[in-house]
C-alpha positions as CSV (number, residue, x, y, z in Angstrom):
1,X,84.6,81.1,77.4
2,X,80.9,80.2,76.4
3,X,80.5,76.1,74.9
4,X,78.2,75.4,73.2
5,X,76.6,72.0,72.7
6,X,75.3,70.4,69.4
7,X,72.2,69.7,69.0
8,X,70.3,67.0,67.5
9,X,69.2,66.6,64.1
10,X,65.4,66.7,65.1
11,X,66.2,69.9,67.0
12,X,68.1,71.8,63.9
13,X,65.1,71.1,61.4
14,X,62.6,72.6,64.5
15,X,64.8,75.8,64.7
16,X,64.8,75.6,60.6
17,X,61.5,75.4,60.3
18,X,60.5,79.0,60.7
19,X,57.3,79.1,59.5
20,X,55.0,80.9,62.1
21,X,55.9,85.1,62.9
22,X,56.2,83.5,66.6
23,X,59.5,82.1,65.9
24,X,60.9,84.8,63.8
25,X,64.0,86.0,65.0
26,X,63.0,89.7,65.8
27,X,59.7,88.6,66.5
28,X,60.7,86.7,69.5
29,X,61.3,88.3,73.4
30,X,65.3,89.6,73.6
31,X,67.0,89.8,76.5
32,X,67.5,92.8,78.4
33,X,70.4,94.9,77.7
34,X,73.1,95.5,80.3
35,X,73.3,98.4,82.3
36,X,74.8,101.0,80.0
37,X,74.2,98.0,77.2
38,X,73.6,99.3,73.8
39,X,72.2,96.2,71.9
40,X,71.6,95.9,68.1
41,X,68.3,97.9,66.8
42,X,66.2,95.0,66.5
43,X,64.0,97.0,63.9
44,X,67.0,98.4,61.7
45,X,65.4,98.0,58.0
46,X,62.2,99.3,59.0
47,X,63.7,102.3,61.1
48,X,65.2,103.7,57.5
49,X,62.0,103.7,55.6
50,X,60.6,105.3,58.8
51,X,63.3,108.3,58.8
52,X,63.1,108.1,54.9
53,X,59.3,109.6,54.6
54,X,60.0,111.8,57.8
55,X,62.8,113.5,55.9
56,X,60.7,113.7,52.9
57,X,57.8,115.1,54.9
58,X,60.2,118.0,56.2
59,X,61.5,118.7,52.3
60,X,58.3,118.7,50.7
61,X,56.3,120.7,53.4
62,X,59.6,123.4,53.5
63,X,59.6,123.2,49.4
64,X,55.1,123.7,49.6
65,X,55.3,126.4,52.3
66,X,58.6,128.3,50.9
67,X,58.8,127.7,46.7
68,X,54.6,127.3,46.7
69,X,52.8,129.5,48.9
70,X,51.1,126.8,50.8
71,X,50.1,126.1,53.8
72,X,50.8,123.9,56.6
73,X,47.6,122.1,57.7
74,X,48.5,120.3,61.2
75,X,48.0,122.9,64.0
76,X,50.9,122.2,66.3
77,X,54.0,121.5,63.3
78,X,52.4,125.2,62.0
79,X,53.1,126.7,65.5
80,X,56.4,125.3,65.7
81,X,57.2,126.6,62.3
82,X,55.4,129.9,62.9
83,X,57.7,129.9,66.4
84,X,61.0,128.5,65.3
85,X,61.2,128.5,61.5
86,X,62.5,125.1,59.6
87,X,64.8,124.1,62.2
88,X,62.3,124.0,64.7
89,X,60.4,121.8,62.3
90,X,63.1,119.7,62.0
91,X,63.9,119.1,65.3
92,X,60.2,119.1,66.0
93,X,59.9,116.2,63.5
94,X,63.0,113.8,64.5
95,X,62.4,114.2,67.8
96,X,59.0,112.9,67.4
97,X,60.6,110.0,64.8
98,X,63.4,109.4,67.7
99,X,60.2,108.9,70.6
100,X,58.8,106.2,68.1
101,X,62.2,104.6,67.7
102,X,62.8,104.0,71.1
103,X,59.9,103.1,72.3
104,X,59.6,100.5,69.4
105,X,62.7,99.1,71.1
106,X,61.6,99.4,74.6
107,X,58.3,97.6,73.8
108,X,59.8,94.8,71.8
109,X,62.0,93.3,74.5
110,X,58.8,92.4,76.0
111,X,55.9,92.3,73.1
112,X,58.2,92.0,70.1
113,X,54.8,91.4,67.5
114,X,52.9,94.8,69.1
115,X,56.6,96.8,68.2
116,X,56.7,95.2,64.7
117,X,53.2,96.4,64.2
118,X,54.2,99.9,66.0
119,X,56.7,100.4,63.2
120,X,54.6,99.5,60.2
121,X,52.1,101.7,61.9
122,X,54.5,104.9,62.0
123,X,55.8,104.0,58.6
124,X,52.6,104.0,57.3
125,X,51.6,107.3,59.1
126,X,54.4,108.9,58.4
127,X,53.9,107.6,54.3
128,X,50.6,109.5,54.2
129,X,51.8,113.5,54.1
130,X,54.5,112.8,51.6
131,X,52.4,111.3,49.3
132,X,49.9,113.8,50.0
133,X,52.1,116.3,48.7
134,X,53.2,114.6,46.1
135,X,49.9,114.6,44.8
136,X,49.6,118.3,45.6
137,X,52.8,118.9,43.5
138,X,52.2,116.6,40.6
139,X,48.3,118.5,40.2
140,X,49.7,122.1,40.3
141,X,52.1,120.6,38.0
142,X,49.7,119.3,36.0
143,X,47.0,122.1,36.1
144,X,49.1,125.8,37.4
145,X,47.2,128.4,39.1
146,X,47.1,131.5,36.9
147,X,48.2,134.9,39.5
C-alpha cells in the first residue's frame, strides 16, 4: 500500500499555480512504462483531431479521384494507389498516422514540450490537404466544368 503524506499549504498553492507550460501536467517528463506497461496516451485530445483530418484526407482524395476525375498530386500515396487501390491508401495513410503517434509518445517521456509541438505539427500537416480539397470541391461547386 502506497501513503501518502500531506503537504503544506505553501506547497499546494505552488503545485496550484500552474502558470508556465513547464509545469503542465503533460508537459512535464513521465516515467517510463513497465516492461509490457501500456500507460495512458499522454496526447489523447490531440491524437483525435490528428486521425480526424487523416480520415478526411483519405474520403475526400477517394471521393476527388473516384466521383471527380482528379488526380492525386503526391508521388508516392499515387503509387500506392496506382499499386494497391483505396486500401492500400488506407493503410498507407494510418500507418503513417500510427508512426507519428508513437513516436509522439516515445519522445515525450523524455522531451514532453518537442512531442506537444510534434503533434500540433502533424495536425497541422495533416489539416492542409483536406482543406485543400475542400476548396477544390467548393470551386467546382461553385463554377462546374462544362464536358
Amino acid at each position: 500500500m502506497v501513503m501518502m503524506r500531506e503537504t503544506e499549504p505553501d506547497q499546494r498553492k505552488a503545485a496550484v499555480n500552474q502558470d508556465s507550460p513547464a509545469t503542465h501536467p503533460r508537459l512535464v517528463p513521465a516515467p517510463r512504462p513497465r516492461f509490457l506497461g501500456c500507460p495512458a496516451l499522454r496526447y489523447q485530445d490531440e491524437y483525435v483531431w490528428f486521425i480526424f483530418f487523416a480520415a478526411m484526407d483519405i474520403m475526400l482524395t477517394w471521393y476527388i479521384l473516384e466521383r471527380r476525375g482528379g488526380e492525386e498530386v503526391n508521388p508516392v500515396a499515387d503509387a500506392v494507389i496506382a499499386s494497391w487501390g483505396l486500401w492500400g491508401a488506407i493503410g498507407f495513410k494510418f500507418s503513417l498516422v500510427l508512426f507519428v503517434i508513437i513516436a509522439c509518445e516515445w519522445i515525450s517521456r523524455d522531451r514532453p514540450v518537442v512531442a506537444h509541438r510534434l503533434v500540433w505539427t502533424g495536425i497541422a500537416i495533416s489539416a492542409v490537404p483536406v482543406f485543400y480539397s475542400l476548396s477544390l470541391l467548393l470551386y467546382h461547386w461553385q463554377y462546374p466544368i462544362n464536358s
